[in-house]
PDB file of N, CA, C and O in Angstrom:
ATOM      1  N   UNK A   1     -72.333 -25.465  60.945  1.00  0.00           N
ATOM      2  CA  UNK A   1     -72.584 -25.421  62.357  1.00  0.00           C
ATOM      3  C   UNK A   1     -72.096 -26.729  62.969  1.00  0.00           C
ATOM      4  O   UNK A   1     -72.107 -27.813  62.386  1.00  0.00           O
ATOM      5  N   UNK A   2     -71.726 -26.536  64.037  1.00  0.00           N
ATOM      6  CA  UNK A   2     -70.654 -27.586  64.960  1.00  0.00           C
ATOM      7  C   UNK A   2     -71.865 -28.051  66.353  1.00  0.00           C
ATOM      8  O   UNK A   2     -72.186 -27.108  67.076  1.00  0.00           O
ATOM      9  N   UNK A   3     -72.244 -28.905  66.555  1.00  0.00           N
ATOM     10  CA  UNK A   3     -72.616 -29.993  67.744  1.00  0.00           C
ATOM     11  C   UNK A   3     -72.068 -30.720  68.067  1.00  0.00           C
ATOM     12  O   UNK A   3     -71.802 -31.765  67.473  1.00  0.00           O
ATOM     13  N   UNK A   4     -71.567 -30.211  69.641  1.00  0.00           N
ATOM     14  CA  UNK A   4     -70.635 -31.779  70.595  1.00  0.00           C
ATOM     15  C   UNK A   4     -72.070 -31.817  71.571  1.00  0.00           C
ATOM     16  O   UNK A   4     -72.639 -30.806  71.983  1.00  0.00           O
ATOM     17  N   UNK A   5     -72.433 -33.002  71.789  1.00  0.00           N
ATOM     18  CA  UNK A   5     -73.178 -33.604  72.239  1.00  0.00           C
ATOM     19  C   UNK A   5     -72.714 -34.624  73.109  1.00  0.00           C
ATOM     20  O   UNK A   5     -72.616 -35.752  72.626  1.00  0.00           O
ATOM     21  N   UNK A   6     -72.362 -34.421  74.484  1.00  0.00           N
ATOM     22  CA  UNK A   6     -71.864 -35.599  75.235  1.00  0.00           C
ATOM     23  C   UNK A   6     -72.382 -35.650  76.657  1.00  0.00           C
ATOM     24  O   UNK A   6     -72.831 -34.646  77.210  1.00  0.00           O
ATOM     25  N   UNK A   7     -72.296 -37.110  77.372  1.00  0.00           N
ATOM     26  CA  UNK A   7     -73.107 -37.879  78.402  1.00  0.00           C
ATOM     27  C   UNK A   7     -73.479 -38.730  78.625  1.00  0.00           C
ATOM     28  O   UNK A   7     -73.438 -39.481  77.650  1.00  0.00           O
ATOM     29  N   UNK A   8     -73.863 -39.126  79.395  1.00  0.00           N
ATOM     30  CA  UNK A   8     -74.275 -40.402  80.122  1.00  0.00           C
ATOM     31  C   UNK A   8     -75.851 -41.038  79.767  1.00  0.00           C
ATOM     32  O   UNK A   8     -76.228 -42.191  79.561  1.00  0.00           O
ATOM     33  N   UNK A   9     -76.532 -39.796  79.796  1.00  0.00           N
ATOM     34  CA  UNK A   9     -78.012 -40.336  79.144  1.00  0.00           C
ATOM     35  C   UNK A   9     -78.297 -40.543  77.694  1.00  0.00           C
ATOM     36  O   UNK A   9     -78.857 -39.640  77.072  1.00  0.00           O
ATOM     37  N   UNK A  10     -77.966 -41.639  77.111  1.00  0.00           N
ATOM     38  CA  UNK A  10     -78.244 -41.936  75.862  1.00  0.00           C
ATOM     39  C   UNK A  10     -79.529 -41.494  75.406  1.00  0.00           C
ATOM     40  O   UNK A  10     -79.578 -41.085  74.246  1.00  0.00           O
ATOM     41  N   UNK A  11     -80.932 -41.498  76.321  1.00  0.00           N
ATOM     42  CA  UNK A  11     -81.976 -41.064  75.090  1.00  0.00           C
ATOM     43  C   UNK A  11     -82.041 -39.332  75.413  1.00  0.00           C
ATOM     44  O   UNK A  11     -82.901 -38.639  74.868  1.00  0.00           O
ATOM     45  N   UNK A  12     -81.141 -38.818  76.250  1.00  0.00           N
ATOM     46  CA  UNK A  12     -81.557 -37.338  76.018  1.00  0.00           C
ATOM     47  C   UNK A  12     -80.346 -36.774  74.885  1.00  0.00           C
ATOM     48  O   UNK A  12     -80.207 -35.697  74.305  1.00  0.00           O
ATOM     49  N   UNK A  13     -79.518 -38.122  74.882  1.00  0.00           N
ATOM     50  CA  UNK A  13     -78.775 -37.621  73.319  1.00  0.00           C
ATOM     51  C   UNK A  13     -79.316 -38.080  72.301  1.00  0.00           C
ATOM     52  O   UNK A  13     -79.146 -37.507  71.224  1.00  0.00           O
ATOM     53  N   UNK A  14     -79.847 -38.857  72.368  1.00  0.00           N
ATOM     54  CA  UNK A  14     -80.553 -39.309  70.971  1.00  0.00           C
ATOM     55  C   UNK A  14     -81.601 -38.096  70.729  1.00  0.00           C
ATOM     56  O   UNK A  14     -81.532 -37.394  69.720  1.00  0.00           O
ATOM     57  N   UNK A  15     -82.682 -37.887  71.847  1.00  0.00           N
ATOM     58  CA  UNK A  15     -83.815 -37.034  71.471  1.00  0.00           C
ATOM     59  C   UNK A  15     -82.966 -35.531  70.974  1.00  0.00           C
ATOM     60  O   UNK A  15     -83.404 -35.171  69.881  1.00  0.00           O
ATOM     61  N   UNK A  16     -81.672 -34.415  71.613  1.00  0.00           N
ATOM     62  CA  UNK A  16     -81.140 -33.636  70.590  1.00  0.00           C
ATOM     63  C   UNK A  16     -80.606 -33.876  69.476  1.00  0.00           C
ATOM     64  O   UNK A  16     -80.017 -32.876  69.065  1.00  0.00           O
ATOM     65  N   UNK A  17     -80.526 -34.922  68.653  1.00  0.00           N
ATOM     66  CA  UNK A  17     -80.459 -34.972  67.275  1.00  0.00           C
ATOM     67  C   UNK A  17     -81.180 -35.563  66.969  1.00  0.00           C
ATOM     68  O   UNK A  17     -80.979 -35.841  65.787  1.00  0.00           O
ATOM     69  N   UNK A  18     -82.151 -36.069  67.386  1.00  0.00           N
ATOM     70  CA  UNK A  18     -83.961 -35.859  66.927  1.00  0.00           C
ATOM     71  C   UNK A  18     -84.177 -34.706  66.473  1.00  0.00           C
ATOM     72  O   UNK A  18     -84.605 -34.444  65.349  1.00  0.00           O
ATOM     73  N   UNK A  19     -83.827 -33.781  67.519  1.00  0.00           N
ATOM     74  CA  UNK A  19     -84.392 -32.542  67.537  1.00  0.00           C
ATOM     75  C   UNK A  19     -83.674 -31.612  66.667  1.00  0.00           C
ATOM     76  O   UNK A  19     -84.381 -30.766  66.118  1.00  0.00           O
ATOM     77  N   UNK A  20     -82.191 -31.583  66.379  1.00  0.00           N
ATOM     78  CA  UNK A  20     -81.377 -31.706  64.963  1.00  0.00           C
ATOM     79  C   UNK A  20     -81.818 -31.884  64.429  1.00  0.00           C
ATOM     80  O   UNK A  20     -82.371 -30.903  63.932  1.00  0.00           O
ATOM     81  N   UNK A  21     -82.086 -32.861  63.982  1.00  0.00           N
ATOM     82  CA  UNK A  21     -82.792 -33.448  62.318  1.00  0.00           C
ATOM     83  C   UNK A  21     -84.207 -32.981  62.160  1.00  0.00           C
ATOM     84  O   UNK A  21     -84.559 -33.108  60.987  1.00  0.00           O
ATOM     85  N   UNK A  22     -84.925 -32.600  62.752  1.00  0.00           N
ATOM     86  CA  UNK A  22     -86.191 -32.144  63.021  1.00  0.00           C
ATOM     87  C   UNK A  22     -86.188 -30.787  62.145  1.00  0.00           C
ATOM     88  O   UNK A  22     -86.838 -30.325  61.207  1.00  0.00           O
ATOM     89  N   UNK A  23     -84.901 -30.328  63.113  1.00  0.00           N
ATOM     90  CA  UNK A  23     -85.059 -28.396  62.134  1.00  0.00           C
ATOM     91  C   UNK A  23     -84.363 -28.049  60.945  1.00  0.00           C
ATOM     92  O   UNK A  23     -84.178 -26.873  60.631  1.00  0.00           O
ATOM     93  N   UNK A  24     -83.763 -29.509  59.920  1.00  0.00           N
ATOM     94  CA  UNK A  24     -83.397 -29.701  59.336  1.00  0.00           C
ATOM     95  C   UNK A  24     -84.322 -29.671  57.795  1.00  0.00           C
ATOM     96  O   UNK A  24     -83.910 -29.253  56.713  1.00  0.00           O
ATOM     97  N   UNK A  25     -85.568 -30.206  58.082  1.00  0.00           N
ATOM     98  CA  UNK A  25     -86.462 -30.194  57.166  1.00  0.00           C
ATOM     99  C   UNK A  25     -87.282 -31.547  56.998  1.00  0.00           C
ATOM    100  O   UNK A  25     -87.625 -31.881  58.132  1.00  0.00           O
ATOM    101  N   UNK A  26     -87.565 -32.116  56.418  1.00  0.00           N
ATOM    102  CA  UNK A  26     -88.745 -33.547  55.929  1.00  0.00           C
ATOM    103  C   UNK A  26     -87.345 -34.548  56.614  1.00  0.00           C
ATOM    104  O   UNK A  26     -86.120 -34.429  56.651  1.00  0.00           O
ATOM    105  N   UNK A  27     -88.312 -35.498  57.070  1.00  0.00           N
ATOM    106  CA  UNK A  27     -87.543 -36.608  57.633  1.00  0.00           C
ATOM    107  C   UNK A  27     -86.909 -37.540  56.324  1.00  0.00           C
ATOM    108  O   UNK A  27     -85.791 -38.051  56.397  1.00  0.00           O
ATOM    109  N   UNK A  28     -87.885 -37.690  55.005  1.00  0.00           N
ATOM    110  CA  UNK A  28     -87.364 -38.060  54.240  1.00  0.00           C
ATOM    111  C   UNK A  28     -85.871 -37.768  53.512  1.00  0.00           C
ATOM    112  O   UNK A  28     -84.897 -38.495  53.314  1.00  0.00           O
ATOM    113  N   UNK A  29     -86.196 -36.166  53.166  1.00  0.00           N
ATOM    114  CA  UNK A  29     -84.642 -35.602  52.908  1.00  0.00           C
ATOM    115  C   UNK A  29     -83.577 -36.043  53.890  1.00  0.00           C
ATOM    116  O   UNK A  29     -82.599 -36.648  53.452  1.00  0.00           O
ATOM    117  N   UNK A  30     -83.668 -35.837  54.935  1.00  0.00           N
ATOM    118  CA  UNK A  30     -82.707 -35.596  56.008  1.00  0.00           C
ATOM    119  C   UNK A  30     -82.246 -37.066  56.147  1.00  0.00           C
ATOM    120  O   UNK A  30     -81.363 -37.226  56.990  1.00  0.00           O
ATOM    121  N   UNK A  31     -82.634 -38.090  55.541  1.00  0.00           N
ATOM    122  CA  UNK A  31     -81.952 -39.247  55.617  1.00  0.00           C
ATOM    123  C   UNK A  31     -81.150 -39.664  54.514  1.00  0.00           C
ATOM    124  O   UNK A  31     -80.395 -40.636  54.547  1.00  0.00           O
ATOM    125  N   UNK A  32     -81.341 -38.857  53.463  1.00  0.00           N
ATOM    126  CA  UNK A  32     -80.782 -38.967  52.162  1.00  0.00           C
ATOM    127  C   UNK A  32     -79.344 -38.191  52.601  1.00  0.00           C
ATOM    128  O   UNK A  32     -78.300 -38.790  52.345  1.00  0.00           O
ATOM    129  N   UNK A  33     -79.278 -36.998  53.193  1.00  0.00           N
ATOM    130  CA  UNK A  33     -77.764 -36.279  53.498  1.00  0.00           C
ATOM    131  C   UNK A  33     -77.607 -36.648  54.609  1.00  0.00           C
ATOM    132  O   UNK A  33     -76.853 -35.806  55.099  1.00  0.00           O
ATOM    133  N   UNK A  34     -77.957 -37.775  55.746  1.00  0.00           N
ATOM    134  CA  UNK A  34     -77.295 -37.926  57.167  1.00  0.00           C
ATOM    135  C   UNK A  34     -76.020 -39.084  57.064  1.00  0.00           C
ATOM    136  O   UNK A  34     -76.055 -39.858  56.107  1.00  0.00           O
ATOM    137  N   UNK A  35     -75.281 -39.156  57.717  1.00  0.00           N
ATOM    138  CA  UNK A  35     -73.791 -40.214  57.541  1.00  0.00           C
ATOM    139  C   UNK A  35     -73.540 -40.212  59.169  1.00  0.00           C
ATOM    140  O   UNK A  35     -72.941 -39.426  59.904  1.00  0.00           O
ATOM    141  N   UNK A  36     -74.257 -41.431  59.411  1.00  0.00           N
ATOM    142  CA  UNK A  36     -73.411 -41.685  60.500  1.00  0.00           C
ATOM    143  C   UNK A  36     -71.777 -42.566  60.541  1.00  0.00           C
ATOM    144  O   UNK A  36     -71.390 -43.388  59.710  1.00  0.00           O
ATOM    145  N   UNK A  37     -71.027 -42.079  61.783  1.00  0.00           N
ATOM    146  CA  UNK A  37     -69.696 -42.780  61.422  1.00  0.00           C
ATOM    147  C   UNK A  37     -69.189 -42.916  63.008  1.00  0.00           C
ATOM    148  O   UNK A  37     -69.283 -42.127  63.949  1.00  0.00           O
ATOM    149  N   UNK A  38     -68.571 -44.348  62.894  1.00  0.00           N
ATOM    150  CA  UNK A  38     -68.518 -44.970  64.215  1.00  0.00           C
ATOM    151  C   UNK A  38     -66.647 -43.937  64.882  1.00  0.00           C
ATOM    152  O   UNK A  38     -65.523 -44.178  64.442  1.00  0.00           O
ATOM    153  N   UNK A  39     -66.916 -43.156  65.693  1.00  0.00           N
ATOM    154  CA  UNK A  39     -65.713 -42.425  66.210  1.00  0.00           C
ATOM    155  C   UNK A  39     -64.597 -42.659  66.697  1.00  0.00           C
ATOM    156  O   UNK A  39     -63.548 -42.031  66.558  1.00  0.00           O
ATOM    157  N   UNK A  40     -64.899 -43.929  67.502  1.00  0.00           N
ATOM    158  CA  UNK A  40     -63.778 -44.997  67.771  1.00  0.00           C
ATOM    159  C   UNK A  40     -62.447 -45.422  66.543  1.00  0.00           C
ATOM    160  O   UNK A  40     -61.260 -45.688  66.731  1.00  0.00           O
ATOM    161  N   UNK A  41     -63.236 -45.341  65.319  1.00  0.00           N
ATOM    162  CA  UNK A  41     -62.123 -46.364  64.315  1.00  0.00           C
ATOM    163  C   UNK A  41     -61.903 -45.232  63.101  1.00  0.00           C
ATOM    164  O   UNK A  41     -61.161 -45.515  62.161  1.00  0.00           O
ATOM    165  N   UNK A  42     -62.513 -44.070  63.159  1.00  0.00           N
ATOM    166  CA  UNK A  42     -62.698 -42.744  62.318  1.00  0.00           C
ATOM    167  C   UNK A  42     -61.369 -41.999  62.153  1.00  0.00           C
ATOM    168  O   UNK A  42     -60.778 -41.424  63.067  1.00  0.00           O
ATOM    169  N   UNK A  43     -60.996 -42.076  60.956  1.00  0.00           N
ATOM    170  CA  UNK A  43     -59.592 -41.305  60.418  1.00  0.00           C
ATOM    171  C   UNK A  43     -59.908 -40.012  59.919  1.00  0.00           C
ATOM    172  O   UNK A  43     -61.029 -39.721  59.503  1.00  0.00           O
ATOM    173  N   UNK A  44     -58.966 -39.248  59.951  1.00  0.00           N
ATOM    174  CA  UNK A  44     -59.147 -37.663  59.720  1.00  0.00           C
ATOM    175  C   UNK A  44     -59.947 -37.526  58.271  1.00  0.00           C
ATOM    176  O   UNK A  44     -60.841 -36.698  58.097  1.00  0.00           O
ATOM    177  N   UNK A  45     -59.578 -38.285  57.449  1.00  0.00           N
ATOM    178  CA  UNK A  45     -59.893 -38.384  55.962  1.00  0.00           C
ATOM    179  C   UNK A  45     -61.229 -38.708  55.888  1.00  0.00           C
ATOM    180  O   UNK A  45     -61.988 -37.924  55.319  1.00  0.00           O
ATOM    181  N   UNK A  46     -61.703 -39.878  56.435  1.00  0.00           N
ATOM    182  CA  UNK A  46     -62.744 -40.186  56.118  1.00  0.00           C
ATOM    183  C   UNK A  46     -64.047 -39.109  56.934  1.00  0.00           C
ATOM    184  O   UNK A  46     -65.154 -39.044  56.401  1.00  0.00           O
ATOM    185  N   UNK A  47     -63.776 -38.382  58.137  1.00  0.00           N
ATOM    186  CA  UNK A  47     -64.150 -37.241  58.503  1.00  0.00           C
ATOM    187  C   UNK A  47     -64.348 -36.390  57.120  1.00  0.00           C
ATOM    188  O   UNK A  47     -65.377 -36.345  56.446  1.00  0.00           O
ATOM    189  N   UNK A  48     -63.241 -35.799  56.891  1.00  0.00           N
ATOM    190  CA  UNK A  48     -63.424 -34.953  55.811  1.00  0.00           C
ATOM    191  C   UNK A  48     -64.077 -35.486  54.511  1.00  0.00           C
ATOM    192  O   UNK A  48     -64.920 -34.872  53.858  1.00  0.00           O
ATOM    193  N   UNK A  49     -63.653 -36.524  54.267  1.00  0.00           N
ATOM    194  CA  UNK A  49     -64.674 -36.532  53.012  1.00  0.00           C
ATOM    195  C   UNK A  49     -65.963 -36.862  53.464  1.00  0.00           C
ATOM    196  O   UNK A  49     -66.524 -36.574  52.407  1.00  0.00           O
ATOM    197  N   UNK A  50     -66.899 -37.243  54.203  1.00  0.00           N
ATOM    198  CA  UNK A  50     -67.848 -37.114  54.346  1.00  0.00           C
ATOM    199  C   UNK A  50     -68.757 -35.505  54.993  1.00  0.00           C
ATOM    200  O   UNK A  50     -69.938 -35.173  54.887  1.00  0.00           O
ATOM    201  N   UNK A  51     -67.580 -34.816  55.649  1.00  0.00           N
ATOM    202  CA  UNK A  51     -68.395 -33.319  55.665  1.00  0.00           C
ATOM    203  C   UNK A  51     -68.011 -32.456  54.676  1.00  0.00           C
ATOM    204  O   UNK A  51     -68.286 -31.258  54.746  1.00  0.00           O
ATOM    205  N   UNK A  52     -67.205 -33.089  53.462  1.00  0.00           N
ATOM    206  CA  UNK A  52     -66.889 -32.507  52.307  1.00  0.00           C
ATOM    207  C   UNK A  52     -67.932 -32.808  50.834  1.00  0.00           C
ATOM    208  O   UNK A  52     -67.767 -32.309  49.721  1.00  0.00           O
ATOM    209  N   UNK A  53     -69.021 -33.782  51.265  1.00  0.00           N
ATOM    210  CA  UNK A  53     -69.457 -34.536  50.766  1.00  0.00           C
ATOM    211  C   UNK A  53     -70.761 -33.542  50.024  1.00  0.00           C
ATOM    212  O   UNK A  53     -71.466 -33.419  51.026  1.00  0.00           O
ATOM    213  N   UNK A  54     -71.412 -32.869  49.056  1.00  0.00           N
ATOM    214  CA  UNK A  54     -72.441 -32.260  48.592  1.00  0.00           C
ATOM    215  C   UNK A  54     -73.412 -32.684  49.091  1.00  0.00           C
ATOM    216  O   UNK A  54     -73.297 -33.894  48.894  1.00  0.00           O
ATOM    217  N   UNK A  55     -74.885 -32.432  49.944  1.00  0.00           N
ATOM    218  CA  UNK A  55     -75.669 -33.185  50.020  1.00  0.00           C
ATOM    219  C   UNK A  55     -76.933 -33.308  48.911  1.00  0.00           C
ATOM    220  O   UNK A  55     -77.212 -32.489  48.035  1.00  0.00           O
ATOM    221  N   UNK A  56     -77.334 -34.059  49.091  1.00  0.00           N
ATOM    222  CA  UNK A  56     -78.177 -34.895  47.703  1.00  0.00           C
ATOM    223  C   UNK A  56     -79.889 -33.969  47.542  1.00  0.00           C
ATOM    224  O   UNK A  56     -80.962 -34.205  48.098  1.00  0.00           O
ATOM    225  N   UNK A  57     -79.677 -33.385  46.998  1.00  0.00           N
ATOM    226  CA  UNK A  57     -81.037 -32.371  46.788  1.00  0.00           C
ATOM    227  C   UNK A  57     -81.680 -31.790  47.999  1.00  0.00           C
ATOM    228  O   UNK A  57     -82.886 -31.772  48.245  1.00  0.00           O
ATOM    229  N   UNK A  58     -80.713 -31.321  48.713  1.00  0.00           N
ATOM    230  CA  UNK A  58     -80.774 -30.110  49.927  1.00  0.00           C
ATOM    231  C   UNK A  58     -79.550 -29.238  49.980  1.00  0.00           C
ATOM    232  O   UNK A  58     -78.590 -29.167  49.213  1.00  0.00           O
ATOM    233  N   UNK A  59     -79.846 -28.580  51.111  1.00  0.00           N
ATOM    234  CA  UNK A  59     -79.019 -27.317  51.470  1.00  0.00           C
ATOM    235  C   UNK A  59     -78.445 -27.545  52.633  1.00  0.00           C
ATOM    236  O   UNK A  59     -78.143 -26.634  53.403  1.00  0.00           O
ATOM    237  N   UNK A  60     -78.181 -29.152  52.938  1.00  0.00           N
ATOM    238  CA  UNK A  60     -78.005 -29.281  54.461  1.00  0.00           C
ATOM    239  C   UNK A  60     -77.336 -30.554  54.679  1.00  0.00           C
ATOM    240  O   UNK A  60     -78.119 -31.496  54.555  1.00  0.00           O
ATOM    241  N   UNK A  61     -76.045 -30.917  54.987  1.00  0.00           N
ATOM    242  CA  UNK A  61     -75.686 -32.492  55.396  1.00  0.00           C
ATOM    243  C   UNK A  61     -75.756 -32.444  56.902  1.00  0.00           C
ATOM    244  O   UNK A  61     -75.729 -31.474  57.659  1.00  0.00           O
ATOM    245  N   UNK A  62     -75.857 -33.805  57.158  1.00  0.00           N
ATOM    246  CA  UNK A  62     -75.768 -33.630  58.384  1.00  0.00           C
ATOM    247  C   UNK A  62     -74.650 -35.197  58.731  1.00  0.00           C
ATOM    248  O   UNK A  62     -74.933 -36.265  58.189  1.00  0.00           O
ATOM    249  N   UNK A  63     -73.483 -35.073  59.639  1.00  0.00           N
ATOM    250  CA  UNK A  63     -72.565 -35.962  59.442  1.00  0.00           C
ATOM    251  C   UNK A  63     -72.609 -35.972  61.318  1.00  0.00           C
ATOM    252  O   UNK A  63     -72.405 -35.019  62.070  1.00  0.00           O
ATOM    253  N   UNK A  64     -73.023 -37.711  61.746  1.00  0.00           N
ATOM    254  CA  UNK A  64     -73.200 -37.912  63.242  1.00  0.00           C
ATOM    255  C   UNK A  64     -71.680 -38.973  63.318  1.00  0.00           C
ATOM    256  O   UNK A  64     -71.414 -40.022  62.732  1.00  0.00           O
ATOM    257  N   UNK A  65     -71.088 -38.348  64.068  1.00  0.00           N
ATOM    258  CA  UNK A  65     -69.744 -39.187  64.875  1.00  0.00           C
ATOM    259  C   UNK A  65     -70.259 -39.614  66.167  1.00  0.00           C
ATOM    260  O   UNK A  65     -70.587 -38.821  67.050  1.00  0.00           O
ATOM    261  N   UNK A  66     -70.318 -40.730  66.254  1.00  0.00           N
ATOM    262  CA  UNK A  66     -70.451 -41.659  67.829  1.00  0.00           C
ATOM    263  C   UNK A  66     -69.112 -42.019  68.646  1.00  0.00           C
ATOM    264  O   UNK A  66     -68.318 -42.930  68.410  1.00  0.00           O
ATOM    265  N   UNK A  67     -69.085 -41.239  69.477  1.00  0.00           N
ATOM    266  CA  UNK A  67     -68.040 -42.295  70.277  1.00  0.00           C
ATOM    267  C   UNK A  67     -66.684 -41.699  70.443  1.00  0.00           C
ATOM    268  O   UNK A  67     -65.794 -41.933  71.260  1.00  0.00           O
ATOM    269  N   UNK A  68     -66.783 -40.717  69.268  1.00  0.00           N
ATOM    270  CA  UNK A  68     -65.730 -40.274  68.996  1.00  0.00           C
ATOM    271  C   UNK A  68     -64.890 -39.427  70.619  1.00  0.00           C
ATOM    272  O   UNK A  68     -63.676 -39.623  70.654  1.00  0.00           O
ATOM    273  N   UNK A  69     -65.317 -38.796  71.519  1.00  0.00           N
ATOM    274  CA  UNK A  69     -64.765 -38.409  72.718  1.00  0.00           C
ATOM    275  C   UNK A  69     -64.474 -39.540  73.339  1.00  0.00           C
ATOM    276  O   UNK A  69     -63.441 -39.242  73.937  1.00  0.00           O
ATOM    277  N   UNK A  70     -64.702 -40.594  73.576  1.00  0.00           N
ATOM    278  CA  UNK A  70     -64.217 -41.740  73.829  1.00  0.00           C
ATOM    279  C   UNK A  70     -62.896 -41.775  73.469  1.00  0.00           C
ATOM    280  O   UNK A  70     -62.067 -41.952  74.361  1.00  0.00           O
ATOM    281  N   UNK A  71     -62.531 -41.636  72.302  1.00  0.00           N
ATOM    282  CA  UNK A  71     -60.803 -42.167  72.052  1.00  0.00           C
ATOM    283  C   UNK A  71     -59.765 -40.773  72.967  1.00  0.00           C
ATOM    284  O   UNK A  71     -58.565 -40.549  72.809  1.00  0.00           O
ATOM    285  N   UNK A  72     -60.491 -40.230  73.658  1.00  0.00           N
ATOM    286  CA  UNK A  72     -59.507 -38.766  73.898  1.00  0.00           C
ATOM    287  C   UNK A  72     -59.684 -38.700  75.937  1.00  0.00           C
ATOM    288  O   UNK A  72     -59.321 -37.896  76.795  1.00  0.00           O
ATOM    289  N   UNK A  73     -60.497 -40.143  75.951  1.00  0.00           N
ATOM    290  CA  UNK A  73     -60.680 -40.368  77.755  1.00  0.00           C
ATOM    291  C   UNK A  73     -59.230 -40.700  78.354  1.00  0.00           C
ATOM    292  O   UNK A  73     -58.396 -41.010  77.503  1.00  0.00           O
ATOM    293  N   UNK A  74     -58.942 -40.688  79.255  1.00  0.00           N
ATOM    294  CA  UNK A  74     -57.555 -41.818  79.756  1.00  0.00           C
ATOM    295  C   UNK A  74     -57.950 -43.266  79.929  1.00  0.00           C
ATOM    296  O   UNK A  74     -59.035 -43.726  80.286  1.00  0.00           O
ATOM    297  N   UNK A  75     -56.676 -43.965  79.552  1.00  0.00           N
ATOM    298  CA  UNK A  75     -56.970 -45.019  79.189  1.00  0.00           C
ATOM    299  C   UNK A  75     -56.851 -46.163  80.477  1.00  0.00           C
ATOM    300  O   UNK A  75     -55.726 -46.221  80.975  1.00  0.00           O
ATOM    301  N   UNK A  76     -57.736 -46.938  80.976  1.00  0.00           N
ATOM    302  CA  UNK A  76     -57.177 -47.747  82.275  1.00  0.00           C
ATOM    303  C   UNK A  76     -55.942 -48.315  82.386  1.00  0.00           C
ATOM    304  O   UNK A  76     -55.654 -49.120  81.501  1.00  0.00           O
ATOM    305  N   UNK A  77     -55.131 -48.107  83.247  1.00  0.00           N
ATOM    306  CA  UNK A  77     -53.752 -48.372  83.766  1.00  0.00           C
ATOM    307  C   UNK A  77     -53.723 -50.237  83.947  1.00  0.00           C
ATOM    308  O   UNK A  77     -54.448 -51.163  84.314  1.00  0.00           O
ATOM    309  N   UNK A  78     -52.468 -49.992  83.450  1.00  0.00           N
ATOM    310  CA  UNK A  78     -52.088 -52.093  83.282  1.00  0.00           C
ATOM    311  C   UNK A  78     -51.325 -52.639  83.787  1.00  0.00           C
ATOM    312  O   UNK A  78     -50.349 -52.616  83.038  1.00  0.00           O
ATOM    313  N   UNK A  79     -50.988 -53.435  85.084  1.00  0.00           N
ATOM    314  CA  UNK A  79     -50.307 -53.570  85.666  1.00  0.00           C
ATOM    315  C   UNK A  79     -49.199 -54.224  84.406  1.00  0.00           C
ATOM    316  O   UNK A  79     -49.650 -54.485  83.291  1.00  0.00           O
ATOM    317  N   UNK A  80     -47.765 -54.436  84.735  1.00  0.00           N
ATOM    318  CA  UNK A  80     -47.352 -55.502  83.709  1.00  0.00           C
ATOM    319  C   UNK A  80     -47.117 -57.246  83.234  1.00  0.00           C
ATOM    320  O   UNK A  80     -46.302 -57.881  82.565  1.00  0.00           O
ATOM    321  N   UNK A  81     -48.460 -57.552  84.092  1.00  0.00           N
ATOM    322  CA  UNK A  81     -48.675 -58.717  83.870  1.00  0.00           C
ATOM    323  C   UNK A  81     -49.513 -58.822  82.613  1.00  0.00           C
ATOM    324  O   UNK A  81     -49.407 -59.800  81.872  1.00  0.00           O
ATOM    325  N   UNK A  82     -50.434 -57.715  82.341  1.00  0.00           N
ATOM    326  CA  UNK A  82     -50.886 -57.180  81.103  1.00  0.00           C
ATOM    327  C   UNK A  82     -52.512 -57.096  81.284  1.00  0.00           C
ATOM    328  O   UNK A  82     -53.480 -56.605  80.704  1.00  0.00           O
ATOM    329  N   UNK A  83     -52.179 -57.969  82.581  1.00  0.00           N
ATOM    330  CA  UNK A  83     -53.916 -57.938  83.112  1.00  0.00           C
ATOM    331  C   UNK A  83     -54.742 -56.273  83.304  1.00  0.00           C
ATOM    332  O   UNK A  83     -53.938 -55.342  83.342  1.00  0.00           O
ATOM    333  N   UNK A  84     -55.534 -56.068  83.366  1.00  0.00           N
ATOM    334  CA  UNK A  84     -56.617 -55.225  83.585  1.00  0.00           C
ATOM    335  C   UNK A  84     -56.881 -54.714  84.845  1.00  0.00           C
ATOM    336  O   UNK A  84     -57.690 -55.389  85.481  1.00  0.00           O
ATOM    337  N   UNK A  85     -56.481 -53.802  85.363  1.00  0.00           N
ATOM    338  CA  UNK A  85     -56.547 -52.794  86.685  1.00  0.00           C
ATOM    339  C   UNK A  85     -58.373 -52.792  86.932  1.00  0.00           C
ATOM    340  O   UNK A  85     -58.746 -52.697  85.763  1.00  0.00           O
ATOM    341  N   UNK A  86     -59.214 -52.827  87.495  1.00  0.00           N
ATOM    342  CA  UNK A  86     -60.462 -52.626  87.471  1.00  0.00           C
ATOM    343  C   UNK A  86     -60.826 -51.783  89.113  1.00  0.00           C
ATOM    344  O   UNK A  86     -60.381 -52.414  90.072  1.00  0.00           O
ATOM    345  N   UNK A  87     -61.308 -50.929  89.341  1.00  0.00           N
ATOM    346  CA  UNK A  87     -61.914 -50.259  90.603  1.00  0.00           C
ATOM    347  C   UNK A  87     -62.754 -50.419  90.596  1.00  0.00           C
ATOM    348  O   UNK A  87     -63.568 -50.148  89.713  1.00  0.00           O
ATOM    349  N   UNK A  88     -62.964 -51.097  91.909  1.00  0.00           N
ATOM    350  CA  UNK A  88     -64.238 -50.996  92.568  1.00  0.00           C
ATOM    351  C   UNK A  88     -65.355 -50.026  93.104  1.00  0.00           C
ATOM    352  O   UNK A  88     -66.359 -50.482  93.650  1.00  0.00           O
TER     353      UNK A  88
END
């Protein structure tokens, strides 16, 4: 099962994968198969081997990418002095 989770309110994203991990089973297990991975610097490979990954005495991994819609925003425009365009 696939979750995109995106927005502006950080704790009403945090509280749905609270709420993820919740229907997942014992909080204990669920930290033994969770992998978080920072989305910004995340290569296709290391994606895959971690949702390729067996999880450790369950029936369930659970693999959190942060950030990752971030690299797919447009990127702020640069004048060619190299300086930084900023709107007000």
């Amino acid at each position: 099962m696939l979750y995109i989770l995106h927005g502006q309110d950080g704790f009403s994203l945090n509280q749905a994968v609270e709420n993820i991990k919740a229907g997942l089973g014992e909080r204990e297990m669920i930290a033994t198969t969770t992998t978080s991975l920072d989305g910004r610097n995340l290569t296709l490979t290391e994606l895959r081997n971690s949702c390729d990954t067996v999880p450790f005495l369950s029936s369930h991994r659970l693999v959190i990418v942060d950030g990752l819609l971030a690299r797919f925003e447009p990127k702020q425009s640069r004048p060619r002095s190299g300086k930084r365009v900023t709107k007000s």
